[in-house]
C-alpha positions as CSV (number, residue, x, y, z in Angstrom):
1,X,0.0,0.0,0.0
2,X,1.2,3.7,-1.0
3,X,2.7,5.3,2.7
4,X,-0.1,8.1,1.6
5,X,-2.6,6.5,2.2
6,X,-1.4,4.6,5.4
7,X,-1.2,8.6,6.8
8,X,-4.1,9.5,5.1
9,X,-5.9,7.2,7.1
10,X,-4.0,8.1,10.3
11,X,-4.4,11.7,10.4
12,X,-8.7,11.2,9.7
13,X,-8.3,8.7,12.6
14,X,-6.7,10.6,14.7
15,X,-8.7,14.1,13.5
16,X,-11.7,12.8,14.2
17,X,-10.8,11.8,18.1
18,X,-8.9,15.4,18.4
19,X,-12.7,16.7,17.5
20,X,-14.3,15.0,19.6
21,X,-11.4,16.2,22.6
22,X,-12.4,19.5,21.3
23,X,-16.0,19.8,21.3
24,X,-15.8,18.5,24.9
25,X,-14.0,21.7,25.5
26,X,-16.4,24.0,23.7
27,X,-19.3,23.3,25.2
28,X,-18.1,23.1,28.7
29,X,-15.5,25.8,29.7
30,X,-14.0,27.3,26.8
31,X,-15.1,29.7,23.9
32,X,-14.8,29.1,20.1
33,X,-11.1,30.5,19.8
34,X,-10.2,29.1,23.1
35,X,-10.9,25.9,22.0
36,X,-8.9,26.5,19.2
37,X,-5.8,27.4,20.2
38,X,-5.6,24.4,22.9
39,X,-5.4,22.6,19.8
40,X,-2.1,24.6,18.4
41,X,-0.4,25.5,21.8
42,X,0.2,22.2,22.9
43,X,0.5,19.9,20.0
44,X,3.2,22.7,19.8
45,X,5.9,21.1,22.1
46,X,5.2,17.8,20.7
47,X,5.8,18.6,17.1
48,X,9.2,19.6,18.7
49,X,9.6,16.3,20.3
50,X,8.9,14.5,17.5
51,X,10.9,16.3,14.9
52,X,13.7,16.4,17.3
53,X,13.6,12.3,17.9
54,X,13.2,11.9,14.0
55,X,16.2,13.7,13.5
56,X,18.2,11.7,16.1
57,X,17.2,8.2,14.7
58,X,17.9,9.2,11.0
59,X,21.0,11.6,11.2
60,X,19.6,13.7,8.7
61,X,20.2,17.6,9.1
62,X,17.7,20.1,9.0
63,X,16.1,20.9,5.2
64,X,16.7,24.1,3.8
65,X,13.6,27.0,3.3
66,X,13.2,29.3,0.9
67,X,10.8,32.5,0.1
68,X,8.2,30.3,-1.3
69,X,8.5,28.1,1.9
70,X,7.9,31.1,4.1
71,X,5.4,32.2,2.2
72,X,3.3,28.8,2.6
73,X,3.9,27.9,5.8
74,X,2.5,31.3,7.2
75,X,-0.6,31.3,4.6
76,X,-1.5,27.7,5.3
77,X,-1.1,28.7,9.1
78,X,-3.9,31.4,9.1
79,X,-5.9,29.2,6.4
80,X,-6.1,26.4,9.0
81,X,-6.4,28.5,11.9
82,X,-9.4,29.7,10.7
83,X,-10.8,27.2,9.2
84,X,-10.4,25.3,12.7
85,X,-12.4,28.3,14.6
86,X,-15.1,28.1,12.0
87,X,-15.8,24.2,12.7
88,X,-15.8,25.0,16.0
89,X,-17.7,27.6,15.9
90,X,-20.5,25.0,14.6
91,X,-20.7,23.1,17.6
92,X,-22.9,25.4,19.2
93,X,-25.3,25.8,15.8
94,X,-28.7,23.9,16.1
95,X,-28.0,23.5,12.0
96,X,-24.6,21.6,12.8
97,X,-25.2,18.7,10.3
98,X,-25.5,21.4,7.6
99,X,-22.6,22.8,8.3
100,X,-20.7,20.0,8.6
101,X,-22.3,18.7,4.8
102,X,-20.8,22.5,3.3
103,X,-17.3,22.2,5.6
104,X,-16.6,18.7,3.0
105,X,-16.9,20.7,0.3
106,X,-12.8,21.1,0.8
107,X,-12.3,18.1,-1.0
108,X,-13.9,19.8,-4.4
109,X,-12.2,23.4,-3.4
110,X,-8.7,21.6,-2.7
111,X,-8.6,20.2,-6.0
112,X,-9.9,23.7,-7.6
113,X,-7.4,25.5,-5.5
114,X,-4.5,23.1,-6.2
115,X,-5.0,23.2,-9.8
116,X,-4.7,27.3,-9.9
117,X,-1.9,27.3,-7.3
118,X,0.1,24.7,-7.9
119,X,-1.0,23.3,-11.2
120,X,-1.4,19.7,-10.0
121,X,-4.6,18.6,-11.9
122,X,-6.6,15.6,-11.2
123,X,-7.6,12.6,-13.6
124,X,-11.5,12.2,-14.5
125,X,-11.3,9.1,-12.2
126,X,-10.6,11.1,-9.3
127,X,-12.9,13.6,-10.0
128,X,-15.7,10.8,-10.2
129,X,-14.5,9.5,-6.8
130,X,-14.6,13.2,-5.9
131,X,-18.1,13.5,-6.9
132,X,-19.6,9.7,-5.3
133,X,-18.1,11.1,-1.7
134,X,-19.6,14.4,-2.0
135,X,-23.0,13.2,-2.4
136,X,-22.2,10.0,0.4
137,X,-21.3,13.4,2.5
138,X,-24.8,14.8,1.8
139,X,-27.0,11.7,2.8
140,X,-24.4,11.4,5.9
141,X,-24.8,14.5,7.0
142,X,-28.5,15.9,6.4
143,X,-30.4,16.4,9.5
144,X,-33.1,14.2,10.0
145,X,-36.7,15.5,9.8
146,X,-38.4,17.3,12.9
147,X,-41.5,18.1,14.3
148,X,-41.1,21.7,13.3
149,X,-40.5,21.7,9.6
150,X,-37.8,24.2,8.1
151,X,-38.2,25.1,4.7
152,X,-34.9,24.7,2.1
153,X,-33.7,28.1,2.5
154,X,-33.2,28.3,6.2
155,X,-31.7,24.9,6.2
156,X,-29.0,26.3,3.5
157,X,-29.1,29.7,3.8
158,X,-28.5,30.0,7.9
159,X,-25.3,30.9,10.1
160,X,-24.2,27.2,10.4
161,X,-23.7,26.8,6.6
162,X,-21.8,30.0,6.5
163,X,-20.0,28.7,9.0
164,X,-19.6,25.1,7.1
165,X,-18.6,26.9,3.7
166,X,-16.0,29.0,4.6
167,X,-14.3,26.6,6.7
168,X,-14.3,24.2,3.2
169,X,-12.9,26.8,1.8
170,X,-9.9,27.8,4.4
171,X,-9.5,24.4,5.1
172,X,-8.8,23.9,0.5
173,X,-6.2,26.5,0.9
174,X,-4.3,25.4,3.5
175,X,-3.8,21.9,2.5
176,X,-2.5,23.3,-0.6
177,X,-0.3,25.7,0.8
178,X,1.4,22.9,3.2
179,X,1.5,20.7,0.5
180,X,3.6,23.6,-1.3
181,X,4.9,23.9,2.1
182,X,6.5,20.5,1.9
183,X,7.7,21.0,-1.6
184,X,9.8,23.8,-1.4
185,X,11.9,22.5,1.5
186,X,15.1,21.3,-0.1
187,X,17.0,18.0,1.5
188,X,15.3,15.2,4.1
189,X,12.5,12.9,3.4
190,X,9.3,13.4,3.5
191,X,8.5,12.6,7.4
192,X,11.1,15.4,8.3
193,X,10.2,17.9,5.5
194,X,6.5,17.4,6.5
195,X,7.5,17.9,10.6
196,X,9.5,21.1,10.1
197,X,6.3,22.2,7.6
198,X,4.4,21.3,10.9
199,X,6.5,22.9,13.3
200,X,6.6,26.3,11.8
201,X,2.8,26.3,11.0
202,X,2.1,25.5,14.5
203,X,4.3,28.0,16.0
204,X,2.9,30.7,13.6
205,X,-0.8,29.4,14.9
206,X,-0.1,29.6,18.7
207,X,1.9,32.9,18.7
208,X,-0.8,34.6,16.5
209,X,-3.8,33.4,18.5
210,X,-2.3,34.1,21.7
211,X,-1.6,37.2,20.9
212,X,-5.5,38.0,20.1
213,X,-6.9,35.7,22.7
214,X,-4.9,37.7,25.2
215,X,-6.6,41.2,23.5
216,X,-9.8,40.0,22.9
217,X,-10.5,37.2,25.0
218,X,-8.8,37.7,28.4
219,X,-8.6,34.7,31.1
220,X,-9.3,32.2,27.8
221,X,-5.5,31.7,28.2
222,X,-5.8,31.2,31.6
223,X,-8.7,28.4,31.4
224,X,-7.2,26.6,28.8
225,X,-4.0,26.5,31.1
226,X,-6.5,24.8,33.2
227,X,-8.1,22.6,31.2
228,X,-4.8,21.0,30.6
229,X,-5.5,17.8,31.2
230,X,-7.9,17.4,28.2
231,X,-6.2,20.2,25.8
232,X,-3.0,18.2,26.1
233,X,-4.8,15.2,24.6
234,X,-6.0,17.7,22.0
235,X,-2.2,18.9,21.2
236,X,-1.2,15.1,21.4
237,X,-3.8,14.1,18.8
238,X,-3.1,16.8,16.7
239,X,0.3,16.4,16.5
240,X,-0.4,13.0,15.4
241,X,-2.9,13.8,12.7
242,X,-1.1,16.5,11.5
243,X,2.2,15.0,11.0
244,X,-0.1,12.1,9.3
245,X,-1.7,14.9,7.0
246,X,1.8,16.8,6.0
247,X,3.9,13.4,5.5
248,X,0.6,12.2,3.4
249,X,0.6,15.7,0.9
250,X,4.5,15.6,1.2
251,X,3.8,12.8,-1.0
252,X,0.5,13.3,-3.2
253,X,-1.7,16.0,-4.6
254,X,-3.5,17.8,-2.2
255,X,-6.9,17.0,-3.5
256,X,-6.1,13.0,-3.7
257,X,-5.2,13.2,0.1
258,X,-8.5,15.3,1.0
259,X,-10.9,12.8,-1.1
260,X,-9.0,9.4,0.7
261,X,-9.2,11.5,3.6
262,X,-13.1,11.6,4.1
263,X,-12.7,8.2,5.1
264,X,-13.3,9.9,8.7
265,X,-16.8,9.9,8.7
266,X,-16.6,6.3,8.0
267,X,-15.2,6.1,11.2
268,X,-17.3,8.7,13.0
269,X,-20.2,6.7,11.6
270,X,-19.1,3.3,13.1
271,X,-18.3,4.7,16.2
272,X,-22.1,6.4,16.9
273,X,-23.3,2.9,16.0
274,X,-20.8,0.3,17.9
275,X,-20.0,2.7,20.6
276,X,-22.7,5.0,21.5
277,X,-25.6,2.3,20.0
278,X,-27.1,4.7,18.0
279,X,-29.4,3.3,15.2
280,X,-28.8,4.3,11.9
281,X,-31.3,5.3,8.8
282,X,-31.6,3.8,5.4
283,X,-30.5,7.5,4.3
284,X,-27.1,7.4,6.2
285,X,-26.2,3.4,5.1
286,X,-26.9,4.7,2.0
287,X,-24.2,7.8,2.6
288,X,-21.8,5.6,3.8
289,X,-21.8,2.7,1.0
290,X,-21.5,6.0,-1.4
291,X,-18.7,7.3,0.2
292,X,-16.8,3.9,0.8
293,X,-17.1,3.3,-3.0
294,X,-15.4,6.7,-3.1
295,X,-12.6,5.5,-1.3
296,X,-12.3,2.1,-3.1
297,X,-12.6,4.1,-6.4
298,X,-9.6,6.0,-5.0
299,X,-8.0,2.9,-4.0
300,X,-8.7,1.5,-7.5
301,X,-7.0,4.7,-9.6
302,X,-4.0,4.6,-7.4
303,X,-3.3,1.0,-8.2
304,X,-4.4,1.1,-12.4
């Protein structure tokens, strides 16, 4: 199997827990961009830890940057940062699902994006795989009907799916700037060149948040100080995921490692059922066998 796709499957593994870590922490002591930077302040130390142990077992020196390194580093930074704020913003929303459904449009916006930016075009067989998820994403995550019955346009057209949108669309440009990130780092393998990608984008995150947390949003710092027990199992899984996400697009297109990458709400939707015992509609088995032929299609181009 392609080491992409291994990390791809790590880092939605590992997102998906480091959400759920996170929601915890929204919707009991900390607000939207508190819960945010807990995320990038401490997976901070242990993106250090990691990159330094990397570097120890392989001997390999540190890669050199450029301009264009600098450039998308700090861009995907702020891109991600963002985006992050936005899906966390939606855990409070009554139209969360919604939001959720518009937040996977990053998979079509990545491969827009990293066609104009990079140039890296995708075949027509991704682009159907592309398509299958998207709509697997849509019976997934539409909210089931309620006793009060909304009409379309408040079910699109509503703060959540703002919310949902841009975060798509944040989230599309900074996995192509890291994967840019990654590429214009010259010497080391991919693991390193995707750690010290990491490293700077995380250090960029947590200084710039801090700085307007402690402006805009004073004691947050102090409470997620607090909160340290959980938020350093946020930082731990992020670390993880995220050195899962830059090794994977140190190594493919962007939009490849997105589309494999939906492959969390495959496991968000066996966990609700094996775990929590929720039962599950004809409408969302229908999602999911639509978005796992998505990923087999992937599997299937990868290997023709």
């Amino acid at each position: 199997m392609p080491f992409w796709i291994t990390a791809t499957i790590f880092a939605a593994f590992m997102q998906n827990l480091r959400f759920l870590l996170q929601r915890h922490l929204r919707v009991t002591t900390l607000s939207t961009m508190g819960a945010t930077w807990a995320r990038f302040a401490f997976a901070m130390p242990f993106v250090g830890l990691a990159l330094g142990i990397w570097l120890w077992i392989t001997g390999q020196s540190l890669p050199a940057s450029s301009d264009a390194f600098w450039g998308y580093a700090v861009t995907g930074a702020i891109a991600q940062m963002l985006a992050t704020a936005c899906v966390v913003a939606l855990f409070g929303r009554r139209n969360f699902a919604v939001g959720v459904t518009l937040c996977k449009t990053e998979v079509i916006l990545t491969a827009l994006i990293g066609l104009v930016v990079l140039g890296e075009a995708v075949s027509s067989f991704a682009v159907i795989a592309i398509a299958v998820g998207f709509f697997g994403v849509i019976l997934l995550s539409d909210p089931p009907k309620t006793a009060i019955a909304l009409p379309w346009q408040a079910r699109i057209f509503n703060a959540a799916s703002g919310f949902g949108l841009l975060s798509g669309l944040l989230f599309g440009v900074s996995a192509v700037c890291y994967r840019g990130a990654t590429l214009s780092l010259i010497g080391g393998d991919e693991v390193l060149r995707a750690a010290v990608a990491l490293l700077t984008a995380t250090c960029v995150q947590t200084v710039t948040l801090g700085l307007w947390l402690a402006w805009r949003e004073a004691g947050q710092i102090t409470r997620v100080m607090a909160a340290w027990r959980v938020s350093a199992l946020v930082g731990f899984t992020s670390m993880l995921g995220s050195l899962g996400w830059f090794t994977a697009f140190a190594l493919q297109t962007a939009a490849y490692v997105k589309a494999l990458g939906q492959v969390e709400l495959v496991f968000t939707f066996l966990f609700s059922v094996f775990w929590l015992r929720e039962r599950s509609s004809g409408k969302e088995i229908a999602g999911l066998v639509l978005l796992v032929a998505s990923l087999l299609l992937i599997f299937l181009g990868e290997w023709a």
